[in-house]
N, CA, C and O of each residue as an XYZ file, in Angstrom:
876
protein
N     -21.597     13.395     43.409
C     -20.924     14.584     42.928
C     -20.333     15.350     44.102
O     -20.808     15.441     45.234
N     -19.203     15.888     43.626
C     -18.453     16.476     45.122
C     -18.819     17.857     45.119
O     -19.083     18.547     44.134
N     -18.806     18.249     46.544
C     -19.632     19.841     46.277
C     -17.475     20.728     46.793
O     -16.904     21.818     46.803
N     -17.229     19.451     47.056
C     -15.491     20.472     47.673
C     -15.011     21.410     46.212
O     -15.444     21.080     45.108
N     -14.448     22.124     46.320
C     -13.902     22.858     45.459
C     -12.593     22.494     44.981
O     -11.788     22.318     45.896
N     -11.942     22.254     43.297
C     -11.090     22.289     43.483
C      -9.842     23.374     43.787
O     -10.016     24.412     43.149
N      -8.969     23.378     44.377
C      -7.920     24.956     44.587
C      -6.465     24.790     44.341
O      -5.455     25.329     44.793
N      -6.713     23.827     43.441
C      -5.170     23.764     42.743
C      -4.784     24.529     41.458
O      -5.486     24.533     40.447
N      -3.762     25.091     41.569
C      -3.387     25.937     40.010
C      -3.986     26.882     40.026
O      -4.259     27.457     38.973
N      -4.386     27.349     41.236
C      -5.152     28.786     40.927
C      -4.201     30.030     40.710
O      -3.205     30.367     41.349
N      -5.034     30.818     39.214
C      -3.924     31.779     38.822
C      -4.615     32.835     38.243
O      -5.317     32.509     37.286
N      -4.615     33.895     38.523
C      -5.441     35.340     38.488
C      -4.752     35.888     36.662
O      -3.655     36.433     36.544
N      -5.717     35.569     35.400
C      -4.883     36.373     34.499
C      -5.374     37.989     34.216
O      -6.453     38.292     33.707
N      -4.726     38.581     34.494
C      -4.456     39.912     34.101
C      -4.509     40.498     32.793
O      -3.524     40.269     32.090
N      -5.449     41.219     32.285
C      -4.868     41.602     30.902
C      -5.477     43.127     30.991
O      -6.021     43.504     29.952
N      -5.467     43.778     31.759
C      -6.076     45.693     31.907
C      -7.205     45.715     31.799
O      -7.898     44.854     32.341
N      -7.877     46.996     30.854
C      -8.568     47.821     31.258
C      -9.375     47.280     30.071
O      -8.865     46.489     29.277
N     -11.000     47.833     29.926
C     -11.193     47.611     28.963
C     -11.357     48.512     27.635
O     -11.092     49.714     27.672
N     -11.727     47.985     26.664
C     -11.638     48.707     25.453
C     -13.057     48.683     24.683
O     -13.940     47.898     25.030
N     -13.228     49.626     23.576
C     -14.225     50.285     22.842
C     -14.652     49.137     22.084
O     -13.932     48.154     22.257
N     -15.699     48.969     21.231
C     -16.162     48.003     20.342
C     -14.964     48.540     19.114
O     -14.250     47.671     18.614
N     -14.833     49.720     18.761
C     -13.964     50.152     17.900
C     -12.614     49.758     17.282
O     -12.083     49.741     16.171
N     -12.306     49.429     18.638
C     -10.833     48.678     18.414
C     -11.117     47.203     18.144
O     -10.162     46.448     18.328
N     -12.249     46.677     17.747
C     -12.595     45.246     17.551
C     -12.864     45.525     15.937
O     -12.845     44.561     15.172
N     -13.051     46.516     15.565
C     -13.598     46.097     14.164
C     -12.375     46.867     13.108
O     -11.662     47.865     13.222
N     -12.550     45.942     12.176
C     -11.388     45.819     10.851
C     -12.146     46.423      9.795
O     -13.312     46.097      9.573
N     -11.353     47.536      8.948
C     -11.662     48.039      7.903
C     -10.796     47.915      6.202
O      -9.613     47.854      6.539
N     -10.812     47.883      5.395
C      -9.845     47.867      4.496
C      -9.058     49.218      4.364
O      -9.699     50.222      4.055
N      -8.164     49.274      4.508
C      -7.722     50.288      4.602
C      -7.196     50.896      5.943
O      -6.147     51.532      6.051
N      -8.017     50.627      6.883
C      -7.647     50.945      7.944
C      -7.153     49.630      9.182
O      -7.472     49.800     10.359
N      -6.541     48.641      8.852
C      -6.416     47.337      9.371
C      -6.257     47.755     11.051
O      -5.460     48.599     11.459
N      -7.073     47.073     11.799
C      -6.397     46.969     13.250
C      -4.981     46.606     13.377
O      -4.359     46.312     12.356
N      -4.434     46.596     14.469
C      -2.997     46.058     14.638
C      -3.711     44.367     15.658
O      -4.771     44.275     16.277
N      -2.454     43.132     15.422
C      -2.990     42.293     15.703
C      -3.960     41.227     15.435
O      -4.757     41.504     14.539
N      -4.103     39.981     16.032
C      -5.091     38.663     15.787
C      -6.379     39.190     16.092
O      -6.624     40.125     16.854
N      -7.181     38.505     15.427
C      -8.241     38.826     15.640
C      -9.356     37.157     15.771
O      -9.533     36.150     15.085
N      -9.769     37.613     16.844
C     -10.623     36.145     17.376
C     -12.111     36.533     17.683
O     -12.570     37.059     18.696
N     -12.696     36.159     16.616
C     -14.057     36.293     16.021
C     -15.186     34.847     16.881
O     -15.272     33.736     16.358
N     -15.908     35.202     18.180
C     -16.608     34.498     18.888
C     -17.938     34.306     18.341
O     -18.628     35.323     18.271
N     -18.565     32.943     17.838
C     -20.444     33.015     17.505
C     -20.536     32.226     18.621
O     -19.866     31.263     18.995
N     -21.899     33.050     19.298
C     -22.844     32.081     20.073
C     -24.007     32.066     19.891
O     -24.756     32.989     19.571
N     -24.288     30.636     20.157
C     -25.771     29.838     20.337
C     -26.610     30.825     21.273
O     -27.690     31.155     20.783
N     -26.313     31.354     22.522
C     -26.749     31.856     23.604
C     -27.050     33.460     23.246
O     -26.438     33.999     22.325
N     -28.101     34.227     24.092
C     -28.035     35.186     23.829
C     -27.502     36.247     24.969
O     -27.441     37.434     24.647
N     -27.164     35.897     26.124
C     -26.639     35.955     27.442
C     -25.634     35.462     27.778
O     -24.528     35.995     27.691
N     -25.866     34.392     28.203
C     -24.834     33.173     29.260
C     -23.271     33.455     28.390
O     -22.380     34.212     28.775
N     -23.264     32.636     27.175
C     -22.127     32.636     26.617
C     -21.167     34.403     26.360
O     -20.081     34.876     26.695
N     -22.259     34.809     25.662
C     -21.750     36.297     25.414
C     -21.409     36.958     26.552
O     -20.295     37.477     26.481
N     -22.006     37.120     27.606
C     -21.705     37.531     28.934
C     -20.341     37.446     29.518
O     -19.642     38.309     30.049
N     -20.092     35.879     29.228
C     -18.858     35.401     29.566
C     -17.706     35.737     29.314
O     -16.819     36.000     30.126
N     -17.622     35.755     27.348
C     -16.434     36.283     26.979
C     -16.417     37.927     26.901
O     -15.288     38.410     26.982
N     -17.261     38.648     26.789
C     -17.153     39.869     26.911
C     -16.295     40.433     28.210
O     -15.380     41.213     27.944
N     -16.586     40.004     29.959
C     -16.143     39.650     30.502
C     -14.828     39.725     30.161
O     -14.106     40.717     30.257
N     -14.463     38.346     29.652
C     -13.059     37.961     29.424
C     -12.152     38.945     28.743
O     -10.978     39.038     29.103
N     -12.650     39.697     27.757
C     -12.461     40.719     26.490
C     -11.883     42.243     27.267
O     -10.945     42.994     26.999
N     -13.173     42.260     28.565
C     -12.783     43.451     29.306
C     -11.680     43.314     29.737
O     -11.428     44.404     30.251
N     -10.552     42.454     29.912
C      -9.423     42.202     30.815
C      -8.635     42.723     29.849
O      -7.435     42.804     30.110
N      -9.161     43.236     28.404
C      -7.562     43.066     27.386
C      -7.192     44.577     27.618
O      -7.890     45.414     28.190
N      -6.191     44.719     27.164
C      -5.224     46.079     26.829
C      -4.372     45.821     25.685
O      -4.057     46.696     24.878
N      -4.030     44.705     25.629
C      -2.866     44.709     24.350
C      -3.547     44.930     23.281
O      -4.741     44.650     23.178
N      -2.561     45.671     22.010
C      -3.133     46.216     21.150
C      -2.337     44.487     20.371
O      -1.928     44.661     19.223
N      -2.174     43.244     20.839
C      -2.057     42.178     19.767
C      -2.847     41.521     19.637
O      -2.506     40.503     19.034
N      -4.147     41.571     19.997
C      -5.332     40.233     19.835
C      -6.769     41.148     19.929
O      -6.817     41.836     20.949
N      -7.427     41.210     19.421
C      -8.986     41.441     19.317
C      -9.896     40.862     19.472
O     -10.049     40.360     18.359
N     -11.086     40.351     20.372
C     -11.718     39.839     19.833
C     -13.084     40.239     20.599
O     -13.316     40.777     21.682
N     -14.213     39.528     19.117
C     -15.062     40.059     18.882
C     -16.400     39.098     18.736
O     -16.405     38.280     17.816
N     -17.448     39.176     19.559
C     -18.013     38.149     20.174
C     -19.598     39.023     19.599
O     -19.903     40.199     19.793
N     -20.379     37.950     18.863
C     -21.653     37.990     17.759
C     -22.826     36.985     18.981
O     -22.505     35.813     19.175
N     -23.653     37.343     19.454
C     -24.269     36.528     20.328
C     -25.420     36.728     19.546
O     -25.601     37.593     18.688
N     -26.571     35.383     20.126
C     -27.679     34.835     19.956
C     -28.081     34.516     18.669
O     -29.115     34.917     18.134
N     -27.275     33.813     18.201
C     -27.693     33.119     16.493
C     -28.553     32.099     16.586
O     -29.087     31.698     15.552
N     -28.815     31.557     17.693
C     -29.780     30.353     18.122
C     -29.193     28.624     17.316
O     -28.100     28.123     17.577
N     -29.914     28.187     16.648
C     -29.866     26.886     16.012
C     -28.087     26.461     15.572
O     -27.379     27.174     14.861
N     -27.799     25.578     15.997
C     -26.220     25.372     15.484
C     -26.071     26.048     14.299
O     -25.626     27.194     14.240
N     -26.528     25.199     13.064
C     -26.737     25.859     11.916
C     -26.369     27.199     11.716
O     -25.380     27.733     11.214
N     -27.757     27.755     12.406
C     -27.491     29.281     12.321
C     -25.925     29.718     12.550
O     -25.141     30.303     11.803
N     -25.745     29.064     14.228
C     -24.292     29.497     14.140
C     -23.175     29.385     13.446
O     -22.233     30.169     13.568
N     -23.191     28.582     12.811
C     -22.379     27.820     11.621
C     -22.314     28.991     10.343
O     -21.519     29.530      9.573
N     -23.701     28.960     10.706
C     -23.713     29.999      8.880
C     -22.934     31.266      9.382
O     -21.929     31.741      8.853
N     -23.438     31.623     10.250
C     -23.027     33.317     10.304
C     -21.447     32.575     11.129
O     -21.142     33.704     11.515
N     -20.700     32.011     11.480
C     -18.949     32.004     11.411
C     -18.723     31.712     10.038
O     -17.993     32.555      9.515
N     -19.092     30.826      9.292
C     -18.359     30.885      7.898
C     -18.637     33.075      7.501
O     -17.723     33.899      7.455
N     -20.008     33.333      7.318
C     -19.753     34.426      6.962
C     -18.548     35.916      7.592
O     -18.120     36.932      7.044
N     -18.351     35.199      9.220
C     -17.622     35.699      9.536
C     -15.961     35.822      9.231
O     -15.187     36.753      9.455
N     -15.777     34.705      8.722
C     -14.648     34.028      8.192
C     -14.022     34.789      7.159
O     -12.845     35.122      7.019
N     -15.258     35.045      6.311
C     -14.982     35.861      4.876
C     -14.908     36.871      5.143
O     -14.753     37.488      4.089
N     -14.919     37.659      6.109
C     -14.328     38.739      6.365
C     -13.509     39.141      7.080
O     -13.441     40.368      7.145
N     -12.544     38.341      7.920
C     -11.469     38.736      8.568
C     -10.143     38.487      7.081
O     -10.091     37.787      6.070
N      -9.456     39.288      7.594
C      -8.326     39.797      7.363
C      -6.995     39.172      6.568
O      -6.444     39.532      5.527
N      -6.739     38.187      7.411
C      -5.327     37.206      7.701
C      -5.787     36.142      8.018
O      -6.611     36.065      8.928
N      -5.268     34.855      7.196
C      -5.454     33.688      7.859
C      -5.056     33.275      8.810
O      -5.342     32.103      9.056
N      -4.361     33.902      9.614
C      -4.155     33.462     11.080
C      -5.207     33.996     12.004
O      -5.260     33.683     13.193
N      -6.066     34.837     11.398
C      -7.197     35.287     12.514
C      -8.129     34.030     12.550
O      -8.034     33.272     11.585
N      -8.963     33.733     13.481
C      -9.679     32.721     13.759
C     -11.097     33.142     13.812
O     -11.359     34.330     14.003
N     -12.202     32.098     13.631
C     -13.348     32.391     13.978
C     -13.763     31.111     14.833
O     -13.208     30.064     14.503
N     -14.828     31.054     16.076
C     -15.088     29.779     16.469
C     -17.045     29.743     17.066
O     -17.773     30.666     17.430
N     -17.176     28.998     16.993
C     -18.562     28.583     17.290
C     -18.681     27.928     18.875
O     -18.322     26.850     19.348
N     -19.169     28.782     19.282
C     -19.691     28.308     20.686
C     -21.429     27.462     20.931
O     -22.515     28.001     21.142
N     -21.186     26.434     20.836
C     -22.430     25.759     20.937
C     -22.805     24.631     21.888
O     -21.984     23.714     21.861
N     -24.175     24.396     23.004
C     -24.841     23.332     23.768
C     -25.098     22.582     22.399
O     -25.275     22.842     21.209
N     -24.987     21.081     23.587
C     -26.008     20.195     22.692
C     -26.188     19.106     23.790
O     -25.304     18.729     24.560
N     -27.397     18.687     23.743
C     -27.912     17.398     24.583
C     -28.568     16.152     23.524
O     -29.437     16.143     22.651
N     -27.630     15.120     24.128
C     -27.569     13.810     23.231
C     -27.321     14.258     21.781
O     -28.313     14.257     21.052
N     -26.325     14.583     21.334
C     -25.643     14.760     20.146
C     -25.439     14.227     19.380
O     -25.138     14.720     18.293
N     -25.533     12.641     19.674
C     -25.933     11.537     18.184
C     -27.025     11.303     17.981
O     -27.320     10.698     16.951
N     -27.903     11.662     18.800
C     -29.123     11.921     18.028
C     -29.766     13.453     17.654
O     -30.936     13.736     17.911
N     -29.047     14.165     17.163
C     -29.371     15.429     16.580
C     -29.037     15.170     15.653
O     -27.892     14.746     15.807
N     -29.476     15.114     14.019
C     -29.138     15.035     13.209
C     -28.709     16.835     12.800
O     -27.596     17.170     12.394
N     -29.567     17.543     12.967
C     -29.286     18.665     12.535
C     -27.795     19.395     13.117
O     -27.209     20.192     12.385
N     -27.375     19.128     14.175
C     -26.153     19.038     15.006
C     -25.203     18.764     13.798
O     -24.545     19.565     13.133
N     -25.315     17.407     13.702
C     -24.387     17.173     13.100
C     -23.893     17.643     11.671
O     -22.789     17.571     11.132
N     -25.034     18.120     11.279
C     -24.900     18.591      9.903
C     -23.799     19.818     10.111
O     -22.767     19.926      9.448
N     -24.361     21.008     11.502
C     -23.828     21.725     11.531
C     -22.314     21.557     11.745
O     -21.544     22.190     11.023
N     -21.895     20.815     12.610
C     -20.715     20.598     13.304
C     -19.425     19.904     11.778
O     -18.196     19.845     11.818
N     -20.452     19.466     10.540
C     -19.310     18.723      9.439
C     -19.406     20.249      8.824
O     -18.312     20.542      8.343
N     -19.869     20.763      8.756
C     -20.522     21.887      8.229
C     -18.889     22.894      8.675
O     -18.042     23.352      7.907
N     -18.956     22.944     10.074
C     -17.965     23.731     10.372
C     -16.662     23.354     10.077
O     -15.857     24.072      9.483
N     -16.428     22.123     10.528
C     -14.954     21.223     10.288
C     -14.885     21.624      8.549
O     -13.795     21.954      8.084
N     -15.724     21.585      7.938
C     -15.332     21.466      6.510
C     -14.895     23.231      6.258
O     -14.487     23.526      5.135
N     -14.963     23.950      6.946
C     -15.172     24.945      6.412
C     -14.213     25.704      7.099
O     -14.072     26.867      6.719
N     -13.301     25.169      8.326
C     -12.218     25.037      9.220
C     -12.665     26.330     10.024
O     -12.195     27.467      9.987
N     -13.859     25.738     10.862
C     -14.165     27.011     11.594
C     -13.831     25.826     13.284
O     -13.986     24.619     13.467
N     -13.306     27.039     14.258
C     -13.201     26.065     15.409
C     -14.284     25.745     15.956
O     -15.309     26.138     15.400
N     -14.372     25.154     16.871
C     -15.533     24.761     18.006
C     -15.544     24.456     19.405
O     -14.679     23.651     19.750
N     -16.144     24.803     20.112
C     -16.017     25.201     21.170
C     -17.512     24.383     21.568
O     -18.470     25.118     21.331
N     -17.910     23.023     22.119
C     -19.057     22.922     22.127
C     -19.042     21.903     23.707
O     -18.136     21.216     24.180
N     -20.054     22.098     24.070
C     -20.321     21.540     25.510
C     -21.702     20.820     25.755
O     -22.699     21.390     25.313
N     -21.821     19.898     26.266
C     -22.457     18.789     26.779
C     -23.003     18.563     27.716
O     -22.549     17.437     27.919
N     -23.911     18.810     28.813
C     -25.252     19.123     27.878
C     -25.595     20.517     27.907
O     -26.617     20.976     27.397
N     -24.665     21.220     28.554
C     -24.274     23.014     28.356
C     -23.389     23.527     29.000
O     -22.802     22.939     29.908
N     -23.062     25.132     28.506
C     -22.022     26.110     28.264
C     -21.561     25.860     30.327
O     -20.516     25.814     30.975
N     -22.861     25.776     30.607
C     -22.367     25.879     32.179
C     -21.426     24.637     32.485
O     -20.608     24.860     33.378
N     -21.401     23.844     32.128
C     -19.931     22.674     32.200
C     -18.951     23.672     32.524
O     -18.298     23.640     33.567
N     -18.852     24.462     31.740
C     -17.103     24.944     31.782
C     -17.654     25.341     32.897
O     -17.546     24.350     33.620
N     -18.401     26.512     33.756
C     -18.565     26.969     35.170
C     -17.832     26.312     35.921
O     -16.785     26.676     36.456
N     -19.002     24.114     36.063
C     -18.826     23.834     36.874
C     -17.646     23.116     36.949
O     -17.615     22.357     37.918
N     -16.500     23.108     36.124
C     -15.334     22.749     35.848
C     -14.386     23.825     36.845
O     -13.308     23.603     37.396
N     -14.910     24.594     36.843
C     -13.665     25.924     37.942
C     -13.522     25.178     39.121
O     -12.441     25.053     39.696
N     -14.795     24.573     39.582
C     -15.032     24.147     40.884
C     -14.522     22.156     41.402
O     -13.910     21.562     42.289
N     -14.982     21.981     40.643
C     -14.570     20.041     40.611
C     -14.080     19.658     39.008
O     -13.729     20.196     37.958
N     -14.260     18.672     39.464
C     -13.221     17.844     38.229
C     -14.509     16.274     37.807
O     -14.179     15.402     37.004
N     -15.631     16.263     38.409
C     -16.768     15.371     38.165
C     -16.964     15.132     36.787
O     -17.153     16.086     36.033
N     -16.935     13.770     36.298
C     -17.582     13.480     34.506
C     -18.930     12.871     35.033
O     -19.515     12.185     34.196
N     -19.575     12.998     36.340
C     -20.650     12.641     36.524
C     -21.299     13.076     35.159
O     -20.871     14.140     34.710
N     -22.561     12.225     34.202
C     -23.509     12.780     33.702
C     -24.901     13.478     33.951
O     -25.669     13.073     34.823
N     -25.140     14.404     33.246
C     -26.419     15.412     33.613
C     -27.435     14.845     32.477
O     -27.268     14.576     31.287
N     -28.686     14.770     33.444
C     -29.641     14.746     32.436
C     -29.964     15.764     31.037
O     -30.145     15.562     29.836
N     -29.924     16.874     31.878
C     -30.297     17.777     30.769
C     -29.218     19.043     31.152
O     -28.087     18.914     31.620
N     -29.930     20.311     30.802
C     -29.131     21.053     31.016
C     -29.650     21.796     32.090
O     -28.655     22.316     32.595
N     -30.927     22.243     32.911
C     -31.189     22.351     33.685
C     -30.724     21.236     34.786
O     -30.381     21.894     35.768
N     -30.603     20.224     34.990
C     -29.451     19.784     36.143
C     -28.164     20.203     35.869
O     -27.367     19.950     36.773
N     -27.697     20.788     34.863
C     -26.398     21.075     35.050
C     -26.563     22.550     35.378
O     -25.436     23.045     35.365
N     -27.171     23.156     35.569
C     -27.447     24.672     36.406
C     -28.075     24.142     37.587
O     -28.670     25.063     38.146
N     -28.175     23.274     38.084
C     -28.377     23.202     39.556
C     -27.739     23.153     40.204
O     -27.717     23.551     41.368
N     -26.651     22.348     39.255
C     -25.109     21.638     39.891
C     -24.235     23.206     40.012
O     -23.300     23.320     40.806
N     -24.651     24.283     39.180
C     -23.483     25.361     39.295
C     -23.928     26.228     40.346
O     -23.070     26.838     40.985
N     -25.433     26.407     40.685
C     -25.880     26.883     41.958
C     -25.131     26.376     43.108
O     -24.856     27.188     43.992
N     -24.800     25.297     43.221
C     -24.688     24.690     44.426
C     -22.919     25.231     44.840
O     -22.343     25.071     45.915
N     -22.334     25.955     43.455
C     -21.271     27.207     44.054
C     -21.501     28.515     43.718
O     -20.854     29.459     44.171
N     -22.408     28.599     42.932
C     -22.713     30.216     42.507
C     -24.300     30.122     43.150
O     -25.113     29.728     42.314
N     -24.745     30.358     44.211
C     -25.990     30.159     44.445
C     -26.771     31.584     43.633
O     -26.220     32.596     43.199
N     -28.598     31.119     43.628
C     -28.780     31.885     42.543
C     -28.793     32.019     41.129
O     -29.677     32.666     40.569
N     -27.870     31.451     40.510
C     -27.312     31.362     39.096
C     -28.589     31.273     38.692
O     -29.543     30.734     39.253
N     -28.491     32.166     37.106
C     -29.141     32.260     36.193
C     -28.228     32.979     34.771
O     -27.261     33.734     34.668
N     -28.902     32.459     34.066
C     -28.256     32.510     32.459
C     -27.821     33.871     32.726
O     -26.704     34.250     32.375
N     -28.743     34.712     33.398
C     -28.150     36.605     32.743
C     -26.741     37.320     33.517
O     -26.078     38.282     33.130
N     -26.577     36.539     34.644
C     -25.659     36.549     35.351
C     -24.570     36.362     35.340
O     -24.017     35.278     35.153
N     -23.778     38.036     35.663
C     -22.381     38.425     35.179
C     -21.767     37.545     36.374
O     -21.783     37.882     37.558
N     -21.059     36.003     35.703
C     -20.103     35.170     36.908
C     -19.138     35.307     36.848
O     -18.469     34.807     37.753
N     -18.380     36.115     35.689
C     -16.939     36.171     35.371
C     -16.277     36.863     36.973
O     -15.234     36.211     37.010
N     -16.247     37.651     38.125
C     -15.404     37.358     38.962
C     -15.639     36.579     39.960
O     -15.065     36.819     41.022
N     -16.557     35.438     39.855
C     -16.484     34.194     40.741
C     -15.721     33.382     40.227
O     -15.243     32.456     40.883
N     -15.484     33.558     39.056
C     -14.185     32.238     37.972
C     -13.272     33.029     37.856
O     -12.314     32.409     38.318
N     -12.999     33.784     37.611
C     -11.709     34.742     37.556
C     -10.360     34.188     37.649
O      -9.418     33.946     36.894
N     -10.649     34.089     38.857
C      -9.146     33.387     39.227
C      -9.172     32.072     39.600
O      -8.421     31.575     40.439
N     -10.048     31.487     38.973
C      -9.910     29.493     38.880
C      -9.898     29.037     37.571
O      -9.978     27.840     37.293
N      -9.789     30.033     36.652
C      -9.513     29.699     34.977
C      -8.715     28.231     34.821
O      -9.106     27.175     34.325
N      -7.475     28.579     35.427
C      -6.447     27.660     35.181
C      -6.682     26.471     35.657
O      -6.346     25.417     35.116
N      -7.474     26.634     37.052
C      -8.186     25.436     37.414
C      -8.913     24.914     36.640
O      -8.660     23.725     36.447
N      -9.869     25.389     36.015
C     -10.734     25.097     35.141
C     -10.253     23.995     33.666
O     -10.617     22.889     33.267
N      -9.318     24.969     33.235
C      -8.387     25.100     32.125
C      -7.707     23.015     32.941
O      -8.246     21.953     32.626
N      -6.960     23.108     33.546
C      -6.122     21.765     34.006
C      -7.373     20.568     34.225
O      -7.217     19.371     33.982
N      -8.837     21.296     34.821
C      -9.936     19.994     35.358
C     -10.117     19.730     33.790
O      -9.837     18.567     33.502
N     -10.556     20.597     32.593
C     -10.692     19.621     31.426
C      -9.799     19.161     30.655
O     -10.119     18.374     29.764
N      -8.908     19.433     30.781
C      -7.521     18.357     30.427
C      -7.604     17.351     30.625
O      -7.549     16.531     29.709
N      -7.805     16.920     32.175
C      -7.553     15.850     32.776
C      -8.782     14.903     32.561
O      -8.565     13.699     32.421
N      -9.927     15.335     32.530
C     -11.073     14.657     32.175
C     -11.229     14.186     30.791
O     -11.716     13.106     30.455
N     -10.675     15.283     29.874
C     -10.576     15.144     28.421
C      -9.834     13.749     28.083
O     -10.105     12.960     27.178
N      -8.610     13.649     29.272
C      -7.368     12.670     28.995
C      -7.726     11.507     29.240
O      -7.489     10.509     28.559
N      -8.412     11.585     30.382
C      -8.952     10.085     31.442
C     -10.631      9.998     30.645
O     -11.107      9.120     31.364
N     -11.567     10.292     29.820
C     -12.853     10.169     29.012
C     -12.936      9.168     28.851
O     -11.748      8.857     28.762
N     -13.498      8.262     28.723
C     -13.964      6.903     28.634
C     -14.221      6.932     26.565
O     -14.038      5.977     25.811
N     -14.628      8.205     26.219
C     -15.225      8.584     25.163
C     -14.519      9.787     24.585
O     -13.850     10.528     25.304
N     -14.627      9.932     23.634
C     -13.441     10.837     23.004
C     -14.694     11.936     23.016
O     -15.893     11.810     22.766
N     -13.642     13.391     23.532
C     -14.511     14.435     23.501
C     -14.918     14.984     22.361
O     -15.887     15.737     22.263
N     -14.087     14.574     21.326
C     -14.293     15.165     20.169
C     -15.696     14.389     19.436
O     -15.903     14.522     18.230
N     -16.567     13.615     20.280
C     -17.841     13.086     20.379
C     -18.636     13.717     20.556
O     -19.664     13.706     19.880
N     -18.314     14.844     22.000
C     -19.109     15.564     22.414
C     -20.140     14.965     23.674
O     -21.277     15.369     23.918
N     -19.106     13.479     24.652
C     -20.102     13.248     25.221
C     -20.362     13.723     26.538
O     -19.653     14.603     27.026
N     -21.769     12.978     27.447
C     -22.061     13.704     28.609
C     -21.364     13.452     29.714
O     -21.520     12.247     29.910
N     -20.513     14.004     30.760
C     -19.991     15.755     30.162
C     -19.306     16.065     29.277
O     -18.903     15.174     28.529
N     -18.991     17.203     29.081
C     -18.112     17.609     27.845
C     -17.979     18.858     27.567
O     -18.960     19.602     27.555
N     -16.789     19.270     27.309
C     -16.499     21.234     26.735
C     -15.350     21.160     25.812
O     -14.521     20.266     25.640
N     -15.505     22.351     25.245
C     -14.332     22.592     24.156
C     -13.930     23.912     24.599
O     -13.067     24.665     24.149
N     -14.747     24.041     25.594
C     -14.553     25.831     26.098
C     -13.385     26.338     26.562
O     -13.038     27.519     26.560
N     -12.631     25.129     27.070
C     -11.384     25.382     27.909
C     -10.335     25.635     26.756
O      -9.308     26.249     27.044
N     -10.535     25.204     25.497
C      -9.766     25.295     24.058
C      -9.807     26.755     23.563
O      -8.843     27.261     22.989
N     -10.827     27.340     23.777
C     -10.752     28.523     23.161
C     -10.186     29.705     24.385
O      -9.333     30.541     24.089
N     -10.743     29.627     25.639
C     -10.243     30.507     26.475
C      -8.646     29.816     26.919
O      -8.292     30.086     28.067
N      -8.089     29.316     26.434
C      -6.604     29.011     26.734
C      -5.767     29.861     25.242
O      -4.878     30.712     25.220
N      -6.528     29.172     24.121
C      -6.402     30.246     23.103
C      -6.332     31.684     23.411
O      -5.325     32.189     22.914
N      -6.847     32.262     23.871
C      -7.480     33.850     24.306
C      -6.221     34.191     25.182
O      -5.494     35.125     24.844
N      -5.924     33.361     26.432
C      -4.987     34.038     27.318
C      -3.579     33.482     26.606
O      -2.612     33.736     27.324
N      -3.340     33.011     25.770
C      -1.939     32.326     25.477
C      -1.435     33.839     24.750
O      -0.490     34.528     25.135
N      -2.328     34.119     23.631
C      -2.425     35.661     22.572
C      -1.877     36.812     23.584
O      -0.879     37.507     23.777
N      -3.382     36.523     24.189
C      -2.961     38.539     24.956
C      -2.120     37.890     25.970
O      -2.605     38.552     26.888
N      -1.302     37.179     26.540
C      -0.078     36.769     27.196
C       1.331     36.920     26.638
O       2.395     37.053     27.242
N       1.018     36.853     25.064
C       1.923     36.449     23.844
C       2.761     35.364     24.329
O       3.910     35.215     23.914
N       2.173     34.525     25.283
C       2.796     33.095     25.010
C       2.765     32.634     24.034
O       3.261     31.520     23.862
């Protein structure tokens, strides 16, 4: 595994100041202005940490979004985005499921969740054998496999030394998104195994935060 960094495509996105929980939530009657991108996570930290983070960068009054942490069990997460579903607005607003999984064909319960979502056209956002993939994606471009998911937090120490789940990393990635964003492309493209498998490594993370900056970019 390479410890060099990659430093290509590096690109700082900008989106201001941050904003109130207020301007995230939709009423009848009183509709927000704008998309609205409805985040569930598995995690009760790590993930939520992340996009909140990301959320603080917005200012535009065209995209919202609104991030539900620590539902635990896929399932769980599954259930509460469909319920989330039924309450946004416009069918162009989105809801997506952020979920780990280690060895994923053999989770049966996984899978239940994951047809569960497809059937129910909720996105997904899921990583192999965890959320820290996308981290260590800012940094290299490796499909080395991880045993578990504790080697794959060893592997993100070894550029974020220290690392731990509670830990605000959003301006050590900041401005290697795009890096990030281009290393799972390219891994996604060159996979031996189709990601949409979910195998070891693997993210969908780079799908939803490209989503996120394309909106408040209005690309």
């Amino acid at each position: 595994m390479s410890k060099k960094a990659n430093k290509t495509n590096q690109v700082g996105f900008r989106f201001g100041l941050a904003r109130s929980m207020n301007d995230y939530r939709r009423t009848r009657g009183n509709k927000a202005p704008g998309k609205v991108i409805v985040i569930v996570c598995e995690g009760q930290e790590t993930e939520p940490n992340y996009f909140r983070a990301l959320r603080q960068k917005f200012r535009l009054r065209t995209l919202n979004v609104r991030v539900v942490p620590g539902k635990g069990a896929p399932i769980s997460v599954v259930n509460c985005a469909i319920d989330e579903k039924k309450r946004i607005d416009e069918p162009t607003d989105e809801v997506w499921c952020v979920l780990d999984t280690e060895n994923p064909l053999e989770n049966p319960s996984l899978k239940t969740a994951i047809e569960k979502a497809r059937n129910s056209k909720i996105n997904l956002a899921v990583s192999n054998p965890a959320f820290e993939y996308w981290y260590f994606i800012h940094f290299g471009s490796s499909s080395h496999p991880f045993a578990n998911g504790q080697e794959m937090k060893r592997a993100v120490r070894e550029y974020i030394p220290g690392y731990e789940e509670s830990m605000n990393v959003f301006p050590v990635l900041d401005e290697l998104t795009a890096t990030a964003i281009n290393n799972a492309e390219y891994l996604r493209k060159h996979s031996l195994e189709s990601w949409d498998l979910f195998p070891n490594p693997s993210t969908g993370v780079d799908k939803l935060v490209g989503e996120i900056i394309k909106l408040a970019q209005g690309t």
